[in-house]
KEKEBA-466731 format. One line per 5 residues: number of its first residue (from 1); for each residue x, y, z of C-alpha. Coordinates in steps of 0.02 Angstrom, whole numbers, plus 50000, padded with zeros to 5 digits. Example, Ala and Ser with C-alpha at 12.3 -4.5 7.8 and 13.67 -1.06 7.14 Angstrom:
BEGIN
1) 50615:49775:50390  50684:49947:50357 .
This chain:
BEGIN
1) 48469:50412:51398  48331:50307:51426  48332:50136:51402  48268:50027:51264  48111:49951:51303 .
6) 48111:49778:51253  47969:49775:51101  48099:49907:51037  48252:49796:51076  48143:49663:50964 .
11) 48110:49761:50829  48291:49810:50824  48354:49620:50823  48226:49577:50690  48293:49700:50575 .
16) 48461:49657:50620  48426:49489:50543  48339:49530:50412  48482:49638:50353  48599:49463:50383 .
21) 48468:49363:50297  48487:49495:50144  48661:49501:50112  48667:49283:50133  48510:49286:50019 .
26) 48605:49256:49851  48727:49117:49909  48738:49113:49712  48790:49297:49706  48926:49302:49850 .
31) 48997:49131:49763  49014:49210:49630  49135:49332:49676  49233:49222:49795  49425:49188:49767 .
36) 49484:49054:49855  49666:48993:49893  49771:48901:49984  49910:48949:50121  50050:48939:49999 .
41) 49925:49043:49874  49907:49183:49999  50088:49191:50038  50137:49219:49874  49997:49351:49817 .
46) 50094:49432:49972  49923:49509:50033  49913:49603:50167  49747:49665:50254  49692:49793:50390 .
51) 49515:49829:50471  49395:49983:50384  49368:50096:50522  49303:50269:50547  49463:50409:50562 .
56) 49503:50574:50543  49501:50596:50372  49594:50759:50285  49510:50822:50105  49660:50871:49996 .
61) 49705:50984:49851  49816:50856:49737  49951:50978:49633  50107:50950:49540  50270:51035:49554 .
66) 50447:51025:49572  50583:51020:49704  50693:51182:49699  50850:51259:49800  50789:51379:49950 .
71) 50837:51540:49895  50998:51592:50001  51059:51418:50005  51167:51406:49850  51332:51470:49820 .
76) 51471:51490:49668  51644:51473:49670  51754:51601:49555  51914:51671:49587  51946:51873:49558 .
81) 52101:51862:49484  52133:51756:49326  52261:51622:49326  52265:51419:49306  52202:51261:49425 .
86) 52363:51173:49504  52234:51054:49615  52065:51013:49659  51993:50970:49825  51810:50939:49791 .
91) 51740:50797:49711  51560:50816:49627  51399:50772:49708  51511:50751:49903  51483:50850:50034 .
96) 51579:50988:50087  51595:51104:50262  51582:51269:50255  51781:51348:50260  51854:51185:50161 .
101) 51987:51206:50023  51898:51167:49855  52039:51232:49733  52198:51276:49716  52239:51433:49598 .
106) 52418:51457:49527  52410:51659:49497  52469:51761:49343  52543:51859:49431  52739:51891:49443 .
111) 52836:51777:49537  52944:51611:49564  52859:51513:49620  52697:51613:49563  52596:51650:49689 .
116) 52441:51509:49750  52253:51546:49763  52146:51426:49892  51990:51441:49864  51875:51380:50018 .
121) 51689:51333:50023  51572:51487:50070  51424:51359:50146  51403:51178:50193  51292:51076:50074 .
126) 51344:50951:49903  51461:51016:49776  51355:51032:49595  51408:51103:49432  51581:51061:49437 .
131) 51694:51130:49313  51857:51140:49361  52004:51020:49318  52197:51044:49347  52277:51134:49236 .
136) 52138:51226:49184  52139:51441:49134  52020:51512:49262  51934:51697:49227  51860:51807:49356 .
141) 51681:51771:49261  51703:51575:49269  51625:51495:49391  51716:51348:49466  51604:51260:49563 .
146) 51415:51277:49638  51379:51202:49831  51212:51184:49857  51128:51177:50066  50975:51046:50042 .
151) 50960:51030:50241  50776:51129:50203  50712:51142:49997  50578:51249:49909  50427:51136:49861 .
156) 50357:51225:49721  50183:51194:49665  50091:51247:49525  49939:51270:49572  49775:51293:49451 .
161) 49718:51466:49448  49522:51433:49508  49599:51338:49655  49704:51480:49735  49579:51542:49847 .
166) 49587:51386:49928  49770:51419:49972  49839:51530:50119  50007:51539:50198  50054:51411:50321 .
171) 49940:51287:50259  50008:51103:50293  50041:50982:50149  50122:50816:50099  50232:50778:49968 .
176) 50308:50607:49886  50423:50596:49751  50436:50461:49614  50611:50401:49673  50553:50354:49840 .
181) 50356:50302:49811  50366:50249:50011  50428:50414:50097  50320:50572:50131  50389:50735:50165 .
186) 50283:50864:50263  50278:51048:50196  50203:51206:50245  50159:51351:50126  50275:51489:50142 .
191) 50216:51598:50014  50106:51609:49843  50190:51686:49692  50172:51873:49650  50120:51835:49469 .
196) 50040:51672:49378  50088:51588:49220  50025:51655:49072  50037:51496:48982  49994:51348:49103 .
201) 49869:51478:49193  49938:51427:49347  50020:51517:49495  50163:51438:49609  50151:51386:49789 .
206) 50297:51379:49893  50339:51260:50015  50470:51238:50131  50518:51076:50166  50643:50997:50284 .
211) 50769:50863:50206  50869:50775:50335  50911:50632:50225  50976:50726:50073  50840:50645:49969 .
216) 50749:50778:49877  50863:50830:49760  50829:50997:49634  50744:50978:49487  50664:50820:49556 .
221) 50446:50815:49521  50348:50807:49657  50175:50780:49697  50088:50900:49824  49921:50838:49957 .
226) 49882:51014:50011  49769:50982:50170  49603:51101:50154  49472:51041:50260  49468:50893:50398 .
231) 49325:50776:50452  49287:50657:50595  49220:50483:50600  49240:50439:50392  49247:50270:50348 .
236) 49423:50271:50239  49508:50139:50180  49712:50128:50098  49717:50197:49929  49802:50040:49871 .
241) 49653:49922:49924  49501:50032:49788  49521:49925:49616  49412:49962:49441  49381:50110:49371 .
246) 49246:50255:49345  49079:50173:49442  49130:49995:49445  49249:50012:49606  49280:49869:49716 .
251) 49376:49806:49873  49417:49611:49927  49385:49584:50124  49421:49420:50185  49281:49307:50209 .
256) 49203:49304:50386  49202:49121:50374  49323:49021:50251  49505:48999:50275  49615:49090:50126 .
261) 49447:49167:50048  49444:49348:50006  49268:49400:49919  49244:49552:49778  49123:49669:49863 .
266) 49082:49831:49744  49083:50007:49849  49040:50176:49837  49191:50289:49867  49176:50495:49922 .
271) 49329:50611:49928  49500:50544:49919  49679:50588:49997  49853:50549:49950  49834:50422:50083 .
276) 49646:50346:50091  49469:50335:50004  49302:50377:50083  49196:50241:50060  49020:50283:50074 .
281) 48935:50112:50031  48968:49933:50017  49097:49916:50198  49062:49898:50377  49182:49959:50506 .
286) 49288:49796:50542  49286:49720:50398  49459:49623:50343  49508:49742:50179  49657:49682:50050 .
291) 49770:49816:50021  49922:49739:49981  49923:49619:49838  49716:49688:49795  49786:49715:49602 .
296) 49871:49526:49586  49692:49445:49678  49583:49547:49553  49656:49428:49399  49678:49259:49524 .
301) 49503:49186:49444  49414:49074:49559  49584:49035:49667  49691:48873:49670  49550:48795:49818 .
306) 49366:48723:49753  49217:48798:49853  49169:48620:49913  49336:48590:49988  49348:48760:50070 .
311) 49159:48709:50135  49175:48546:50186  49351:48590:50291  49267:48736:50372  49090:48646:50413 .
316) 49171:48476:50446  49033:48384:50310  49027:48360:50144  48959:48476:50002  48885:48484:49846 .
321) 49013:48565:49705  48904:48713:49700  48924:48733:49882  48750:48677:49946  48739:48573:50072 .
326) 48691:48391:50034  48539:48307:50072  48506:48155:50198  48514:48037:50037  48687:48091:49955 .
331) 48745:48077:50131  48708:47917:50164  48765:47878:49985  48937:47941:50026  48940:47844:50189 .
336) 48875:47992:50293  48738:47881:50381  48758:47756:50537  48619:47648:50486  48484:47627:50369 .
341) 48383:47784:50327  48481:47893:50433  48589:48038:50426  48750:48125:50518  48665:48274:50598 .
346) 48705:48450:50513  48830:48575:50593  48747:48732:50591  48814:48878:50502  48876:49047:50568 .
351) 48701:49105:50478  48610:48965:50572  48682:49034:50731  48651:49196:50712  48466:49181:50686 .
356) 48438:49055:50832  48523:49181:50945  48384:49322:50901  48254:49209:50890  48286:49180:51098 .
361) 48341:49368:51123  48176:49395:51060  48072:49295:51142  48134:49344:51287  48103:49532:51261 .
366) 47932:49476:51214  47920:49389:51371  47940:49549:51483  47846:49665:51388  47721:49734:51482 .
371) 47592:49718:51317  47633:49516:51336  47649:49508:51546  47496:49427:51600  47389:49543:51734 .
376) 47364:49485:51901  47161:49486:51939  47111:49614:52069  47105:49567:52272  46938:49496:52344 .
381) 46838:49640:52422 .
């Protein structure tokens, strides 16, 4: 790559500040939609932040469903002779091994003492629809007991009819459940179903899922992030920190220059995931986004600090109340002034800085420009 010739390297650092000078150019605006608190203010909001940054960002399918039993992994027990429950081992909703006595059966037939039944688990999982109680007539078509193996689940989806051919089998996916809003389970599509539903006019997607904590339980909804396509370098930002609704979406970032100060900048947002939003417009990589605590800031006003007091700790001199910087006379007025007709000097703002620095960046590129270099006359014949 060749490198930038310095008229270039000007133009680029002129346009760089004329894009700063535009976004400071409405001090009124950015005022406006600044919130400013205090330490104690922040802490109690509970905000948390984190930096917008380009990622790897995964377009979804968003479906509802249900959490189901894998087929193969539940199990009833009956007895095949009748008789009566003498004692019960189980206990509803434990766990149970494989091989453990669940009931006791006293048989009807002949004997004294009649004859006892122990009835043992078939598989290892939780014991569910518990009927059985001492003392209790048992029939060959009563069922006793269910055990149930959640170690894996089915993740059923139903899935919108024109949005099947989006689908195919092994296809990864996320899944969250309202009873525990932090935890994600990862799926994969096993299979789609062999015939759709005539009255939701959808068709079911089957996931298997693995559930080492016991947590999804059957019959529990679920919501499904079926990943379909994936894409590089997106600027995404928590779902959490996108408030307002239809086109008036915004974000909070903290401000680049006052303590406690988070300002209300609007954005565009793209495509969305159960995790992020693309945000087209209106953020910069590396800017300080709110994404705990964005909801609670939204209604916090102007804040619990003034603008002058956030200005004059930051800047070390006094303010106006609208923010603006006071002139030489109110200075002197508030005791600003060494002597008569004279004023404390100014600290300059980040603004001020900025501009100063390109100003000598470009005259310097300027400077060794061969269109500004001055030509050295010819040698004496």
């Amino acid at each position: 790559m060749k490198p930038c010739s310095p008229v270039l390297l000007a133009f680029l650092l002129l346009a760089a500040a004329a894009r700063a000078a535009g976004a400071d150019a409405s001090p009124a605006a950015r005022v406006a939609r600044l919130v400013i608190l205090d330490e104690a203010g922040e802490k109690n909001l509970r905000l948390e932040t984190v930096e917008a940054e380009a990622r790897d960002f995964a377009e979804t399918l968003f479906v509802l469903g249900r959490i189901e039993v894998l087929p193969g992994r539940r199990a009833v027990v009956s007895s095949r002779v009748p008789g009566r429950v003498v004692r019960v081992d189980a206990l509803p909703d434990h766990p149970v091994q494989a091989g453990d006595p669940v009931v006791v059966l006293e048989s009807r037939q002949p004997g004294d003492p009649p004859p006892e039944i122990t009835l043992t688990a078939p598989l290892s999982g939780l014991v569910t629809e518990f009927t059985a109680a001492p003392g209790e007539p048992v029939h060959p078509d009563k069922a006793l007991l269910a055990i149930v193996d959640l170690r894996t689940v089915y993740g059923l989806a139903q899935v919108p009819e024109h949005l099947v051919h989006q689908l195919a089998r092994g296809q990864a996916a996320t899944i969250r459940v309202p009873g525990w809003p932090d935890e994600v389970w990862d799926a994969t599509l096993e299979h789609l179903g062999a015939e759709a539903d005539r009255s939701s006019g959808t068709l079911e997607a089957a996931f298997y899922v693995r559930n080492p904590g016991l947590r999804l339980r059957p019959g529990m909804r679920a919501e499904f992030s079926i990943a379909l396509t994936n894409r590089a370098g997106v600027l995404a930002v928590p779902r959490a920190a996108v408030q307002g609704e239809g086109a008036e979406r915004f974000v909070f970032i903290r401000d680049y220059e006052l303590k406690h100060a988070f300002v209300k900048v609007p954005v565009v947002t793209g495509a969305r995931n159960d995790q992020f939003v693309e945000i087209t417009q209106g953020l910069l990589p590396g800017d300080e986004v709110v994404t705990r605590g964005a909801y609670s800031l939204a209604f916090a006003g102007k804040g619990s600090v003034s603008l002058k007091e956030a200005l004059d700790a930051a800047h070390g001199h006094p303010h106006n109340e609208d923010g603006s910087e006071l002139t030489a006379e109110p200075q002197a007025a508030a005791g600003g002034n060494s002597g008569p007709g004279a004023a404390e000097p100014r600290s300059m703002t980040p603004l001020a800085w900025f501009f100063a620095g390109t100003t000598a960046l470009l005259a310097l590129a300027l400077a060794g420009s061969p269109a500004f270099r001055r030509k050295e006359p010819p040698p004496a014949p």
